[in-house]
N, C-alpha and C positions, 0 to 999 in steps of 0.2 A: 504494500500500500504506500503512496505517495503520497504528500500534503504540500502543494507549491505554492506560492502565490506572488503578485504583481498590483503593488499600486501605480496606479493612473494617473498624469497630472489633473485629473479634471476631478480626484480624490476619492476615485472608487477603491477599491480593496477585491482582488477579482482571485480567490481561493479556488485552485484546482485540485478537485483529489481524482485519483487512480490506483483502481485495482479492487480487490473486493475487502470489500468492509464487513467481516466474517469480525471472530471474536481476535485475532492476533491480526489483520490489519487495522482495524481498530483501536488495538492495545498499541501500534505503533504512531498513530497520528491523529487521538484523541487531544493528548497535553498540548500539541502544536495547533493543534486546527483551532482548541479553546482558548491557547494566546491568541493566535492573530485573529481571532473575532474580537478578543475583547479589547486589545490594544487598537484594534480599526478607527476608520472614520466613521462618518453617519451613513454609509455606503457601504453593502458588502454583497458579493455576487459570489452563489457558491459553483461551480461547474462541476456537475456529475458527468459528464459526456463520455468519461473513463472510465467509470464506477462499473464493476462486471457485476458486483453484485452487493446486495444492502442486507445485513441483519436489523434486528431490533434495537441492538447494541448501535451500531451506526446510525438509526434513527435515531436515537437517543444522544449519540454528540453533535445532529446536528440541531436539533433542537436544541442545545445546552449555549450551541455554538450562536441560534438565533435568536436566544433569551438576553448574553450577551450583548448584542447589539440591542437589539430594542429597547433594554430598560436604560441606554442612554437617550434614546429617543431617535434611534437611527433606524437604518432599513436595510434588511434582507432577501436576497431573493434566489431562489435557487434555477438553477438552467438546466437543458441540453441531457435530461435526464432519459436514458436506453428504456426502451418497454419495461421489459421485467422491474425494473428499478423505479420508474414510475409508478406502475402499479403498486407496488409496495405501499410507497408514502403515497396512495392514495387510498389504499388498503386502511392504514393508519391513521388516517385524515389530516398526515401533514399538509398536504395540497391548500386544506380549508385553516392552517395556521400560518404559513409563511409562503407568499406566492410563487408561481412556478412558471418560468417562458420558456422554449423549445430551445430557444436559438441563446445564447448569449448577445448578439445584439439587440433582441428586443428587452433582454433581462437589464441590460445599459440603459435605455431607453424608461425602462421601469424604475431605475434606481436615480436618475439625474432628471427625471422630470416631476414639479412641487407638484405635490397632491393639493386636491381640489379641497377649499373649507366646505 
């Protein structure tokens, strides 16, 4: 399992992970993935587009990951997520907690444009 990531000048925070997130990828890029949400900006873009596969365990840091950001008052969104892995977090109803775009450019699009009062 991999945990990469790249901030933007435009101050997004765009976290890739790769590989499956079973109980020992997991164990390898929980501590890291939960720094850089929590040290992020009000921006953070998770990219699953690599992810083979998702445990409960893995839903579970990335929700920790997108509590995190939010209770600064920022926003996350996760992208680019494979069938089987989709269905999971919808399975679980992360879908209906932290939003989800196909693409990473519409997820950028999500995360840099002000929500509507």
């Amino acid at each position: 399992m991999e945990c990469l990531y790249e901030d933007t000048a435009d101050g997004v925070r765009v976290i890739r992970l790769a590989g499956r997130m079973d109980l020992e990828g997991n164990e390898k890029i929980a501590l890291q993935f939960n720094t850089l949400t929590a040290a992020a900006g009000p921006a953070v873009i998770v990219d699953l587009s690599s992810v083979d596969f998702l445990s409960s365990l893995g839903i579970g840091t990335i929700l920790t990951g997108a509590k995190n950001v939010t209770l600064r008052k920022g926003v996350v969104v996760l992208c680019g997520a494979r069938p089987h892995v989709l269905s999971a977090l919808e399975r679980t109803h992360v879908t209906t907690m932290i939003p989800m775009c196909a693409t990473l450019g519409e997820a950028r699009v999500r995360v840099t444009t002000p929500a509507e009062s």
